[in-house]
C-alpha positions in Angstrom: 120.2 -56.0 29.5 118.1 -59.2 29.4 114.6 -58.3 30.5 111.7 -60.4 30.2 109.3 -60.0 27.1 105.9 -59.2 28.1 103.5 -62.1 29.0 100.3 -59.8 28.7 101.1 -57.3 25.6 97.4 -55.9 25.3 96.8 -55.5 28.8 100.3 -53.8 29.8 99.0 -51.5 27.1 95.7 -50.4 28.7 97.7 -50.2 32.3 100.2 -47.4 30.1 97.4 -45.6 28.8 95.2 -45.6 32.3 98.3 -44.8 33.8 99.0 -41.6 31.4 95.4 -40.8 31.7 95.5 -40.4 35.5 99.0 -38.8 35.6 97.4 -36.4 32.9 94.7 -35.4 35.6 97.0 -35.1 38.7 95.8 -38.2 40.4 98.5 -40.1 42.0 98.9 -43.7 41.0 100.1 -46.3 44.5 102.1 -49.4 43.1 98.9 -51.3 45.0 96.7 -49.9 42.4 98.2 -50.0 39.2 99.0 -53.8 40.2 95.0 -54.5 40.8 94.2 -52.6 37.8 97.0 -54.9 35.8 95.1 -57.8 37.2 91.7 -56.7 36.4 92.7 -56.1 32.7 94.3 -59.7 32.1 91.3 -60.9 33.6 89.3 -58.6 31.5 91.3 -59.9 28.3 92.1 -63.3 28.9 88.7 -64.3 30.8 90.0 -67.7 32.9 92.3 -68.9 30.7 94.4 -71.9 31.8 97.6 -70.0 32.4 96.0 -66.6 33.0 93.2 -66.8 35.8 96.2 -67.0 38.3 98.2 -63.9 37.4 99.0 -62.3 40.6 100.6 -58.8 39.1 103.6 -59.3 41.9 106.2 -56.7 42.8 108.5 -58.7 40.9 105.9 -58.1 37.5 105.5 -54.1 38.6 109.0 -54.0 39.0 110.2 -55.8 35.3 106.7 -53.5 34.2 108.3 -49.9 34.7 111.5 -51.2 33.3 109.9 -52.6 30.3 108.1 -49.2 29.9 110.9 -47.0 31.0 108.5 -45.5 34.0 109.3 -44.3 37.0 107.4 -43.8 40.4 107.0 -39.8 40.8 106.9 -38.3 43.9 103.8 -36.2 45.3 105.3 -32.7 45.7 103.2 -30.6 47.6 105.3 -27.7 46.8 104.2 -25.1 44.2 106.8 -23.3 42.8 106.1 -19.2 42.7 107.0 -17.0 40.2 108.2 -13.7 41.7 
């Protein structure tokens, strides 16, 4: 499979982490959010940078994102499982 390299190494890296961190502590993670917080972490890196100030963090870059980092969207499951 041919998948794009990554345009933003250091930031896709912080998104991983953050998104670890809040998985860690049961918070759920919308694809709305982890695409602002993609944004805000290129702009934190790259400042306005010709080439970078635009970055949009489309579905199209979540999509190639989760791929790139084998992730998957979980699902909030409401259901605790009992032990008998």
């Amino acid at each position: 499979v041919n998948r794009r390299p990554a345009k933003f190494e250091q930031a896709e890296a912080n998104c991983i982490t953050w998104l670890r961190k809040q998985r860690d502590n049961g918070l759920v993670v919308t694809s709305k959010t982890m695409r602002k917080y993609m944004v805000q972490q290129v702009r934190d890196i790259h400042g306005s940078v010709q080439g970078h100030a635009n970055f949009k963090a489309s579905q199209g870059w979540l999509k190639r994102f989760m791929a790139r980092h084998r992730l998957g969207w979980r699902m909030r499951n409401d259901n605790a499982v009992k032990s008998a």
